[in-house]
N, C-alpha and C positions, 0 to 999 in steps of 0.2 A: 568341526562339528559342534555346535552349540549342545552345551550341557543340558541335560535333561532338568526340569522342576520337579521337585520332589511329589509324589503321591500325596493321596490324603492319608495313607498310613502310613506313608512318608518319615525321615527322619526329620524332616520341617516341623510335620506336626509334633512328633514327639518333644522338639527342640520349646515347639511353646507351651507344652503342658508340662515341662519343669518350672519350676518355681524360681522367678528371676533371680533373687540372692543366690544361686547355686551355681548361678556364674562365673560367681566369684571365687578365681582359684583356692585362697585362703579360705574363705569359710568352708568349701568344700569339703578340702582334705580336714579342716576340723571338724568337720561335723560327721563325716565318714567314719575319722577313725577316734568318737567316743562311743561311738556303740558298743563297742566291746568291754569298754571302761564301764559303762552303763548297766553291763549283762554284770560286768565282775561283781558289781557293786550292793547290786538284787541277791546276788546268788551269797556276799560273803553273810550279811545281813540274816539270811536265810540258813547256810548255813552254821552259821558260831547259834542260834536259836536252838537248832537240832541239836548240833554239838555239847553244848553245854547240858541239854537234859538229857542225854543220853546217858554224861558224865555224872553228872550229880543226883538223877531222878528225883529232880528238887522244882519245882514251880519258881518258888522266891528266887533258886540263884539264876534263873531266866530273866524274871524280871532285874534284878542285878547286874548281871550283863548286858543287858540292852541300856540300863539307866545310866552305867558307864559309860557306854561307847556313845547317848546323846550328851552327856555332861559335856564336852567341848566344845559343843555348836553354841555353850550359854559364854563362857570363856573364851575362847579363841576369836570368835567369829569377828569382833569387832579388831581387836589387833589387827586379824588378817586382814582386814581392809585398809591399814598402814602402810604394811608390807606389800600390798598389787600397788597403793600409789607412792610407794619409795622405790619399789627397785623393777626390774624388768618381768612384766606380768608371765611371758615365756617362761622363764628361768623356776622360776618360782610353782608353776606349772608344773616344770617337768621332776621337781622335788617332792612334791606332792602326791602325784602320778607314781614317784619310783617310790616313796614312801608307804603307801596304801597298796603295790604290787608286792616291795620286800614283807610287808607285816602280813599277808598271806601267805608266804613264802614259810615263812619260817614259822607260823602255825601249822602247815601242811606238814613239813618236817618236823614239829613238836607229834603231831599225831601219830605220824608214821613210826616214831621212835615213843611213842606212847609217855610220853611225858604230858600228855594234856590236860592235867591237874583244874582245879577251879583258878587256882591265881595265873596260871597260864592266860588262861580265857581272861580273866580281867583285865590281863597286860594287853595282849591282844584288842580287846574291843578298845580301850582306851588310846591306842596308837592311831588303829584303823579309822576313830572317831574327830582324831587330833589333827591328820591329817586330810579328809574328806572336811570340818570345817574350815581350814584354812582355803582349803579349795576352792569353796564354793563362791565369797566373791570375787575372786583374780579370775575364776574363770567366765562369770556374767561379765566383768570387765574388757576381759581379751574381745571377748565377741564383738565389744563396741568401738574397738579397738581397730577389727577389720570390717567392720558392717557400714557402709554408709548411711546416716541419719534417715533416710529416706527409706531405707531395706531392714530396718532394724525388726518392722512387725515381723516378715516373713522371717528373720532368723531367732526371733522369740520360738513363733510357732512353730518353725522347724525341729529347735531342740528339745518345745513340748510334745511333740511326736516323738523323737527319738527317748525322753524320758517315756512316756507312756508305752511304748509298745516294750520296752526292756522291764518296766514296771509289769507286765503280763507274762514275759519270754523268760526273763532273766530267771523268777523263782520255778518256773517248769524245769527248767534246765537246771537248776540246783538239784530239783528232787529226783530227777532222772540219775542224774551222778551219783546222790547219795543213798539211794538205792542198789546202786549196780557198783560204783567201785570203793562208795565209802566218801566219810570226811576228808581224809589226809589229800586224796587227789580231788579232791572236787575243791579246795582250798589253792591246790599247786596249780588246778584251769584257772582259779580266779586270776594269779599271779601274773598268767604269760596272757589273761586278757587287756594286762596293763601294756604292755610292749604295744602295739599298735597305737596308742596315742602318743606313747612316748618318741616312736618314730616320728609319727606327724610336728611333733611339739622341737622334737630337734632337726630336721631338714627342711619338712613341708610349712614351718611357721617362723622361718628364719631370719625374714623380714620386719618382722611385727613393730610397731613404734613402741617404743619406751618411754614411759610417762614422764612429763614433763616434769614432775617433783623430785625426778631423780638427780637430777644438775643442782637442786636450790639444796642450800645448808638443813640441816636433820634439828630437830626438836624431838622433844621428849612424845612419846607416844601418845601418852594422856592429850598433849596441847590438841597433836592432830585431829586423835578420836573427838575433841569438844570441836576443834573447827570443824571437820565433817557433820558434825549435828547440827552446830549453828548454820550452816548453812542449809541444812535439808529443813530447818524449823522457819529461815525467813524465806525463803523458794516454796511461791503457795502450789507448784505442782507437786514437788517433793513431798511437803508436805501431809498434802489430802491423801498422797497414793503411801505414804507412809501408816496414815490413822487408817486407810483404808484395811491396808495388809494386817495394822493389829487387829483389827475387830475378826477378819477371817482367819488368824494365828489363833485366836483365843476363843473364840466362840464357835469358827467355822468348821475348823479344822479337828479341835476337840473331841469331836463325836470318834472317831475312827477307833478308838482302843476300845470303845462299846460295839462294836460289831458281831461280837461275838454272842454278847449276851443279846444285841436284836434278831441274830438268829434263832438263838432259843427259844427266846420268850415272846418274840412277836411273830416269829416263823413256824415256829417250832421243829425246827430243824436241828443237824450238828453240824460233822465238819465239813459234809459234803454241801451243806448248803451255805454254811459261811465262806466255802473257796468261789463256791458260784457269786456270793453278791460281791467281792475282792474280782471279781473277775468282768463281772459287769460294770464295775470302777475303769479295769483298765480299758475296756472296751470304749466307756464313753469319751473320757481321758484320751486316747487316739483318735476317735472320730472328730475329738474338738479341735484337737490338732494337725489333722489332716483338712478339717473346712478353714483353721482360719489362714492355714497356707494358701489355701485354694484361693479365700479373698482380701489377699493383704493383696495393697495397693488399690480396693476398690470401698475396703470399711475403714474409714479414722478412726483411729485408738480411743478417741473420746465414747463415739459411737458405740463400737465394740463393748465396751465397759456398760454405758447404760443400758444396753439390753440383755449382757451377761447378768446383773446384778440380780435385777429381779427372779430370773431363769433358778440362778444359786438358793436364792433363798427360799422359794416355792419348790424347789424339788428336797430340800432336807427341811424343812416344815412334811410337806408331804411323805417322807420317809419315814418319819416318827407316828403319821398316822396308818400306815401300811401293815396289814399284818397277811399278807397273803404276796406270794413273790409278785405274781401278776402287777400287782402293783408298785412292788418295792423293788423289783429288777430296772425300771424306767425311772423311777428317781434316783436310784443310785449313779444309773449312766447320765444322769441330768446334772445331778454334784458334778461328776467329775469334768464331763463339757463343760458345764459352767466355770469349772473352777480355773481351767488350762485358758478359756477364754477373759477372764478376771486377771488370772497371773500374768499372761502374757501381754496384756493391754498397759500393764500398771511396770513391768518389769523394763519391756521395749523402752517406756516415755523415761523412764530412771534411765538405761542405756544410753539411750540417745541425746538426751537434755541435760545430764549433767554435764560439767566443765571436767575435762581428761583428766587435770590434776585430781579431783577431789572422787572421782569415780568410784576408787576400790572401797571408801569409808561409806557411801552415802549405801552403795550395793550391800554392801555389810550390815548395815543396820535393815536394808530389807531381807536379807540373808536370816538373821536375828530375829525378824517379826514373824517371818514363815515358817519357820523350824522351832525358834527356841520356846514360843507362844502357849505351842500346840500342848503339851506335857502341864501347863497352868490350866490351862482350859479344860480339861480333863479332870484335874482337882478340883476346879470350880465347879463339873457339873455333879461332880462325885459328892460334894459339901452340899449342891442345889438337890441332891436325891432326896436328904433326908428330911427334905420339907415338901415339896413335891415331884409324884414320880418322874422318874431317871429323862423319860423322852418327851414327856412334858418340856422339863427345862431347854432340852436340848433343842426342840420345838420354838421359845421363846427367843433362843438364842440365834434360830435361823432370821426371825423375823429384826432382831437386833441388829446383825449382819446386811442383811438385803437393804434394809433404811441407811446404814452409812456407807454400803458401799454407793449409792442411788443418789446418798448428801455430795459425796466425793467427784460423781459421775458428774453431776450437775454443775458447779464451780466453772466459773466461767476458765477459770487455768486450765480445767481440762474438760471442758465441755468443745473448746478450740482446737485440742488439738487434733492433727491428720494423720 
């Protein structure tokens, strides 16, 4: 008896509104099981913030604690792009992953046992901080690792969907916990939200290639860190999408720790309306990463960029002129669409165009430009207040942005690429 064809609401059709990279067994189970990695991550962030002012009823040693635990992403970051192209990106993964699980671990039990002193919290965020950069590019690396050149947009966007929807979920779930059972176990969930990657990272990614740098004889780290630069400085794709990422590190990115105050002052709202416009981020943030899954394999990464760029800088220009939500709710979700769509364009072409060997260094330095950027930028507009108002500058700086990411866009290196 001849098998039946599937329906239209068939598992045929379910079968092609998946997203073809997720056929792939390896990225699968990696991308499955950082979600919960994802949640820990929002939630620890979230709360050592609470934690700390609880403990000190102190503003400064918040910002203190946060200023620690970014201090490593200026330090580390580039090392660790050594270490993904010296030794096995898995390995190196799963020490990271049990690293940033145990230093929750044992802040949960500091709590518990009320020993959570200010120099606790400093140890703590400095660990949790030391090892999320080492992270961050061994794990852009692994992905290109199992991604074929071709599938790489769809696993960009994929895991800017999974950042963005944890980036919404993750901090509810923190404040639900520390509400209801307290810091110490909402610290000891972050913990055991590490074990599911750590599973996938030791059974499910058991295969993974090992970078080719790991056979050839070891030089001093410095040598590497400059050959990885020398090479992303004569590589005019690397290159552009490198100047690109500093202009939105520095100028684009910058805005976010005045958020607060454009609530006030341009909203005039508090904290209920500062969670809404954080919330209207993650919302657009998801929906950017939910569409360019939908059209990878039908938009080239070239493409994708140039019509992100302008999108980015016309909706934070427009956000500095908003003073009513009506307005400022849709440019915020415009930033962040735009920005998932920008990231992912310029991230994928680095994934997939560099050379294996040199991968984890060149990921590193955009590692470095997206993260470590953001915190100068923020002093520059801070320095730019006092000559002209605050979102004025900030204003200037979108229009700064948009022209070089639109200079980058155009370049024939990556105006070609698919």
């Amino acid at each position: 008896m001849a098998a039946e064809a599937p329906g239209p609401g068939g598992p045929g059709r379910w079968r092609r509104r998946v997203p073809p990279v997720l056929a792939l067994p390896a990225f699968r189970r990696y991308w499955l099981g950082q979600w919960p990695l994802l949640f820990g991550k929002w939630m620890q962030l979230v709360g050592l913030g609470y934690l700390t002012f609880v403990v000190t009823h102190s503003a400064a040693a918040v910002g203190l604690v946060g200023a620690v635990d970014g201090l490593p992403m200026l330090v580390i970051t580039l090392p660790a792009g050594v270490l993904a192209d010296r030794y096995p990106r898995r390995r190196t993964l799963m020490l990271t992953t049990a690293g940033m699980g145990l230093t929750a671990a044992l802040l949960g039990a500091a709590v518990l046992s009320h020993r959570d002193g200010l120099p606790v919290l400093l140890v703590a965020a400095l660990g949790f901080g030391t090892f999320d950069a080492a992270d961050a590019p061994t794990r852009q690396a692994l992905v290109a690792d199992v991604v074929p050149r071709h599938q790489m947009l769809g696993a960009a966007a994929l895991s800017s969907t999974a950042s963005s929807a944890s980036r919404i979920l993750g901090p509810t779930l923190a404040g639900v916990l520390l509400a209801t059972v307290g810091p110490g176990p909402c610290f000891l969930v972050v913990a055991g939200l590490a074990l599911p990657f750590l599973a996938v990272l030791a059974v499910g990614l058991r295969d993974t290639p090992v970078p080719a740098a790991e056979a050839g004889a070891r030089r001093h780290a410095l040598t590497e860190i400059l050959e990885g630069l020398r090479w992303a400085a004569a590589d005019p794709r690397s290159r552009w999408i490198l100047i690109g990422m500093a202009a939105l590190g520095l100028l684009g990115v910058g805005y976010m720790p005045y958020l607060p105050v454009f609530a006030r002052e341009q909203l005039h709202g508090g904290g209920q309306m500062l969670g809404l416009c954080y919330t209207m981020g993650g919302i657009g943030a998801l929906l950017g990463g939910l569409g360019i899954t939908a059209a990878s394999g039908r938009v080239p990464r070239g493409r994708l960029l140039l019509m992100a760029a302008p999108v980015y800088a016309a909706a934070l220009f427009g956000l500095t002129r908003s003073h009513a939500p009506v307005t400022a709710f849709p440019a915020l979700m415009g930033i962040s669409l735009a920005f998932v769509a920008v990231n992912t364009a310029m991230l994928s072409t680095l994934q997939s165009e560099t050379p294996p060997r040199l991968r984890g260094r060149v990921l590193s330095l955009y590692s470095l430009l997206m993260s470590g950027a953001a915190p100068f930028g923020t002093l520059l507009y801070a320095g730019l207040s006092r000559v002209v108002p605050l979102f004025d500058a900030i204003g200037a700086g979108a229009l700064v942005v948009g022209a070089t990411l639109l200079l980058a866009a155009t370049r024939p290196a990556l105006r070609q690429l698919h």
